[in-house]
Every structure is written in structure tokens, then in C-alpha cells.
Backbone as CSV, one residue per row, in Angstrom:
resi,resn,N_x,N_y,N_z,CA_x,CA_y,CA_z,C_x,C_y,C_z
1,UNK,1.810,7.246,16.966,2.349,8.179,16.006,1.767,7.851,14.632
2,UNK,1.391,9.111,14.178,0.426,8.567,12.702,1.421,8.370,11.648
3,UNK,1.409,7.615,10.717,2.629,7.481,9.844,2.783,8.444,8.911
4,UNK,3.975,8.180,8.445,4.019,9.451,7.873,3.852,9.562,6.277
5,UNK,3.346,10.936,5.637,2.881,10.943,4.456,4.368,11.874,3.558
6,UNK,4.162,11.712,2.435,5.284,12.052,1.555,4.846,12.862,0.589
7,UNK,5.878,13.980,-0.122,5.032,14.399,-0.994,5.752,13.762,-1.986
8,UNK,5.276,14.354,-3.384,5.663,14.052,-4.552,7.479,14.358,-4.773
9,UNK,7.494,15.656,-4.440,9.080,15.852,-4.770,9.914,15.060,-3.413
10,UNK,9.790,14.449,-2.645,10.176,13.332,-1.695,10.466,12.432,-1.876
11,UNK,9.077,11.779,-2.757,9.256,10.544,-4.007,9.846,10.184,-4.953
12,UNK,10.022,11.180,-5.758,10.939,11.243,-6.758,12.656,11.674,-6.477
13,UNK,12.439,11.729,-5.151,14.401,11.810,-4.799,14.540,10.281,-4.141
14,UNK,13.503,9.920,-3.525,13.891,8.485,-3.319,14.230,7.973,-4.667
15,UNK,12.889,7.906,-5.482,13.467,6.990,-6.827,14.586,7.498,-7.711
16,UNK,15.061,8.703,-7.171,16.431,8.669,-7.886,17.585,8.200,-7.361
17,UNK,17.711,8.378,-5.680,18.458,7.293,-4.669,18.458,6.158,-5.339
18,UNK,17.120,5.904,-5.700,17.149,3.948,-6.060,17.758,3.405,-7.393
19,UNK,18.160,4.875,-7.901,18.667,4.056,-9.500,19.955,3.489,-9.466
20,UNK,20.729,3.934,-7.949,21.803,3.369,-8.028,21.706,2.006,-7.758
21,UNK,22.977,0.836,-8.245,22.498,-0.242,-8.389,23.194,-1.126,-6.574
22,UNK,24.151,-0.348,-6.214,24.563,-1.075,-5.430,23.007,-0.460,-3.800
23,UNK,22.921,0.357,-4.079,21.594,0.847,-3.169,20.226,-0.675,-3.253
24,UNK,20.439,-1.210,-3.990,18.885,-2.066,-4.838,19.760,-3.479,-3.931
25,UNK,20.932,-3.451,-3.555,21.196,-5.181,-3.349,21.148,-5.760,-2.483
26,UNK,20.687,-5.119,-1.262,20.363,-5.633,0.301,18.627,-6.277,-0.591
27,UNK,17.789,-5.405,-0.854,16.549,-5.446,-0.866,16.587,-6.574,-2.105
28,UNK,17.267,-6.659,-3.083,17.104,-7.963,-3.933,16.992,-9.235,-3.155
29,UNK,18.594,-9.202,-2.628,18.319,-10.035,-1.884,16.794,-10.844,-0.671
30,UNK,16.190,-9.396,0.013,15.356,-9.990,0.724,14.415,-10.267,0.097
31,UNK,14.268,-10.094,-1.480,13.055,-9.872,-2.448,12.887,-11.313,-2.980
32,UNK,13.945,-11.772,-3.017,14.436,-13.210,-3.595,13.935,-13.889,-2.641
33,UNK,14.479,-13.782,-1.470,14.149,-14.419,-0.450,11.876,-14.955,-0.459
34,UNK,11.901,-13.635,-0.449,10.335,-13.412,-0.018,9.764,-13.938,-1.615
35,UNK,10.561,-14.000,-2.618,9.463,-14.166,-4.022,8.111,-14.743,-3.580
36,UNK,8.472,-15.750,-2.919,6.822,-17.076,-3.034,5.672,-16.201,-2.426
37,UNK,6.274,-15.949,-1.577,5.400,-14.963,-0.788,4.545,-14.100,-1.377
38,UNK,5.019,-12.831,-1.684,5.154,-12.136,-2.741,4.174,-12.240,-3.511
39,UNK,4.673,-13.107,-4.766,4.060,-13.855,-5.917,2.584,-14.467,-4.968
40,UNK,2.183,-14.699,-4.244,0.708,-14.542,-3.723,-0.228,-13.825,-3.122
41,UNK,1.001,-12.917,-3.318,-0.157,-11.373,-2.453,-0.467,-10.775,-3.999
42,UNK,0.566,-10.539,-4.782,0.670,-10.389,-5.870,-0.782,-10.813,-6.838
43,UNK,-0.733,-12.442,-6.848,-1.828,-12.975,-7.486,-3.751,-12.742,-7.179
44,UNK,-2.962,-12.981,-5.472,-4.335,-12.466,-4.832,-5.383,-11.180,-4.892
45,UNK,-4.057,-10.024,-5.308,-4.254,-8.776,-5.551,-5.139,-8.780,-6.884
46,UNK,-4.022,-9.303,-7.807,-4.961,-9.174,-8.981,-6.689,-10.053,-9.624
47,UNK,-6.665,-11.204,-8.259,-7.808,-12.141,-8.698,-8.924,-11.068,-8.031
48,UNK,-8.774,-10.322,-6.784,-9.609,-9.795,-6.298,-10.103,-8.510,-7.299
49,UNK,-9.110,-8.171,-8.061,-9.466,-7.322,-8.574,-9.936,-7.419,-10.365
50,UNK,-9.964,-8.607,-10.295,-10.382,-9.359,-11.442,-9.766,-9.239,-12.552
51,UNK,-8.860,-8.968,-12.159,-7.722,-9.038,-13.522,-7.609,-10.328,-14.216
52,UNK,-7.383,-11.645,-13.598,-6.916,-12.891,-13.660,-8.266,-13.262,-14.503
53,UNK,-9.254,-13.248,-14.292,-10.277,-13.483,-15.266,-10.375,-12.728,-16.546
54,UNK,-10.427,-11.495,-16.361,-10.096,-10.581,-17.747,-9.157,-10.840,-18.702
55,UNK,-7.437,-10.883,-17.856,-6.744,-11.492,-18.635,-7.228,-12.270,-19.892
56,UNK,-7.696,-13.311,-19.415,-7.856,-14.556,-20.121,-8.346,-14.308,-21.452
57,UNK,-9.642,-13.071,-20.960,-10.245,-12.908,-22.403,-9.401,-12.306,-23.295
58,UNK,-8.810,-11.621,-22.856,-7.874,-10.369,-23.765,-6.668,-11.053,-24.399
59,UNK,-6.486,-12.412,-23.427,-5.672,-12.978,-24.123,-5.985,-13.809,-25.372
60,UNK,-6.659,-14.487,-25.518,-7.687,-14.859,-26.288,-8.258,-13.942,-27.546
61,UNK,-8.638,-12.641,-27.449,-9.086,-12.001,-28.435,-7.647,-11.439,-28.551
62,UNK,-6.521,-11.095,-27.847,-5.419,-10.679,-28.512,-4.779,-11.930,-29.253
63,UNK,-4.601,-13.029,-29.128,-4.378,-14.231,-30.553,-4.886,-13.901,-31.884
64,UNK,-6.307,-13.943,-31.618,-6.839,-14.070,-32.382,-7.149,-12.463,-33.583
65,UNK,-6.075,-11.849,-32.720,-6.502,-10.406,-34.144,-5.515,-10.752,-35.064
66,UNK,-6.287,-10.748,-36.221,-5.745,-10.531,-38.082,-5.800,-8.846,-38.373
67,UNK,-4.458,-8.775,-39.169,-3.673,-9.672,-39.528,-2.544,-9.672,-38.060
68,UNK,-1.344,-10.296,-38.595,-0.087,-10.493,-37.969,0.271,-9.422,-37.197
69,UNK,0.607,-8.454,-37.791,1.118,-6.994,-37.338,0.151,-6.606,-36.434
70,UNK,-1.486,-6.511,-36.229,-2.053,-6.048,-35.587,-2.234,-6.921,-34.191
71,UNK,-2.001,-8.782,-34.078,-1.612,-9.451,-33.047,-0.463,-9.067,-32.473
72,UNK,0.473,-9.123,-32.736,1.976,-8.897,-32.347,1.536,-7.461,-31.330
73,UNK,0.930,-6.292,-32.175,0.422,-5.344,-31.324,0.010,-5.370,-30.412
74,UNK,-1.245,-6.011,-30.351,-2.635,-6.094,-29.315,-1.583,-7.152,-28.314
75,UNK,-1.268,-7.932,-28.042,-0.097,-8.724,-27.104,0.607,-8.165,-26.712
76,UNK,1.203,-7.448,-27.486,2.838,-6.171,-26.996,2.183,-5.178,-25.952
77,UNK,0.910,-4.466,-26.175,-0.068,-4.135,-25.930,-0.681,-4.833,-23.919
78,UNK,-1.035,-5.911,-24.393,-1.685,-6.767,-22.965,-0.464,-7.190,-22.370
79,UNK,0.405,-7.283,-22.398,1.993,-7.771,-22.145,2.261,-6.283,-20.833
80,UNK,2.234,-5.144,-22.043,2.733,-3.779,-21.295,1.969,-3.424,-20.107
81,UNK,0.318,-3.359,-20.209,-0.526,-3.074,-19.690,-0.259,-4.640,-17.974
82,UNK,-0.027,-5.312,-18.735,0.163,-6.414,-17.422,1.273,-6.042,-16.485
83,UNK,2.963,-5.576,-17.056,3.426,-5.392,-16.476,3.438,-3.778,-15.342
84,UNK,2.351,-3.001,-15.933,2.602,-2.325,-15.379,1.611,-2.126,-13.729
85,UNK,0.777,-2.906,-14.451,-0.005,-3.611,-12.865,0.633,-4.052,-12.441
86,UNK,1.257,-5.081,-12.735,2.381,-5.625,-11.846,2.983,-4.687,-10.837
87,UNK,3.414,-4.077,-11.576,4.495,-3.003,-10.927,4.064,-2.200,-10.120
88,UNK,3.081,-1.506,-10.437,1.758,-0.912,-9.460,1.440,-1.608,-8.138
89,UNK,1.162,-3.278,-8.065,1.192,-3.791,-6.931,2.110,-3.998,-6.110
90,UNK,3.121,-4.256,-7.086,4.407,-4.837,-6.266,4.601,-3.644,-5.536
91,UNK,5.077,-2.314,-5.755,4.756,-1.169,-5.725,4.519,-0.823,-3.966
92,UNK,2.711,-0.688,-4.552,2.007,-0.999,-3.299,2.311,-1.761,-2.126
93,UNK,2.709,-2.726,-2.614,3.004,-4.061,-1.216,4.146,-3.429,-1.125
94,UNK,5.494,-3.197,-1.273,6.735,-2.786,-0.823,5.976,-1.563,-0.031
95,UNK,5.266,-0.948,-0.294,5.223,0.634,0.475,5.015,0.172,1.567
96,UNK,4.126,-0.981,1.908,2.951,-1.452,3.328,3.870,-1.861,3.855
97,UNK,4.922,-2.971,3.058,5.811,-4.220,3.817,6.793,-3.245,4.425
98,UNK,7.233,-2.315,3.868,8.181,-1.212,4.657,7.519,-0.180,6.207
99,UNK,6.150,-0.200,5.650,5.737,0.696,6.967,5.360,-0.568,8.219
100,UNK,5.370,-1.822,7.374,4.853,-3.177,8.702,6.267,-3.192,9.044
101,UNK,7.604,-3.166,8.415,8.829,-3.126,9.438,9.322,-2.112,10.292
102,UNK,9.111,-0.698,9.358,9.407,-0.057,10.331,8.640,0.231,11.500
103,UNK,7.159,-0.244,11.444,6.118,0.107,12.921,6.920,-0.698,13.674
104,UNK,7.542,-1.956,13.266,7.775,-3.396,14.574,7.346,-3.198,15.584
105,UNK,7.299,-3.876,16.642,8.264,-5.050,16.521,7.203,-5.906,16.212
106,UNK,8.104,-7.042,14.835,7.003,-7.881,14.362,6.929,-9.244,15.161
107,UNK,5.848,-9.894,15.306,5.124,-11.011,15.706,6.275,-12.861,15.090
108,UNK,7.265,-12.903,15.148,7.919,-14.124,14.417,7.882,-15.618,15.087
109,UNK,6.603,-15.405,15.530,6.399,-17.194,16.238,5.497,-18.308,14.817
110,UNK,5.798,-18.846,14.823,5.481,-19.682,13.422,3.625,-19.664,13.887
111,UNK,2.994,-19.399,12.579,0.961,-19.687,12.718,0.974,-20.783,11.965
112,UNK,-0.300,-21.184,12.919,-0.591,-23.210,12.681,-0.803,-22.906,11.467
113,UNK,-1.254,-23.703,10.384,-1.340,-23.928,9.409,-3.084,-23.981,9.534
114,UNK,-4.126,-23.433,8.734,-5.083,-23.130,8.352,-5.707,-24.752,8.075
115,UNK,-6.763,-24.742,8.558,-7.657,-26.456,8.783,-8.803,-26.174,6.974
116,UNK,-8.472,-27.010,6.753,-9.901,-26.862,5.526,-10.928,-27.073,5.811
């Protein structure tokens, strides 16, 4: 069965489902659970996509803009722009991690640990 696709006005009634807060607390929970996890698909996402190197510079030339007011900017600025990648991935991975549960049945026998 091919999975299934959504439209836009589909999407936007889910994310209004989701503003309620007691709807969000099963999935906190498993979110908490999974952070570490997560937080490396997360990282991985963005090194592949070379964010994690870019960063650096932007962070760097965002210090360093004179005067005051125009740093505070350019940061407020790379700050916003970060989180919203963020959010974009995290995003992404919830969409996949939801279609890898609902395909199941998943695979839960522990994998050896990777040899260097």
C-alpha cells in the first residue's frame, strides 16, 4: 500500500488539532524519551547539509558586527534562522518516524554495536 499523501488544508487541521496542549503530552513524553536520539539525526542532518560548518562562520562575523545594535541584530538574526531549521528537521524526522510506526511491525532486537 503506497503511503499516503496529504494536502495542504489536511495539514493545517492537524496543526490546529495540535495546538491543544493536552493532545502534545503522550508525544512529549516519547520525545523526551527519544531526545539523544533525536539530537543525532538532528545534528547529522545539519552536518550533511553543511550547516554546522557555516554556522561557525556566521557566528563569528555575527560577533564581530559594529556597532552594538547591529550585533545584537545579525545574532537575533542567526539565532532565528537556526531555529527554524531546526524545526524544519525535527519536522521532517517526526513525519518519517510516524510513517516508520505506523508501516510496523518494527524490528526491536538490540544491533551489535558498530566495530571501528
Amino acid at each position: 500500500m503506497p503511503d499516503p499523501e496529504f494536502s495542504a488544508q489536511q495539514v493545517d487541521a492537524a496543526v490546529e488539532i495540535l495546538s491543544d496542549p493536552e493532545r502534545l503530552k503522550h508525544a512529549q513524553e516519547v520525545v523526551t524519551h527519544a531526545a539523544p536520539a533525536l539530537q543525532r539525526v538532528l545534528n547529522e542532518a545539519l552536518d550533511v547539509g553543511g550547516y554546522l560548518t557555516a554556522s561557525g562562520a556566521a557566528v563569528a562575523q555575527a560577533a564581530g558586527t559594529e556597532p552594538l545594535e547591529q550585533r545584537i541584530l545579525a545574532l537575533r538574526t542567526l539565532l532565528a534562522e537556526e531555529t527554524r531549521l531546526g524545526m524544519l528537521v525535527g519536522a521532517t524526522v517526526g513525519f518519517e518516524l510516524a510513517r516508520v510506526l505506523v508501516t510496523g511491525p518494527i524490528d526491536t532486537t538490540p544491533t551489535p554495536p558498530k566495530e571501528n
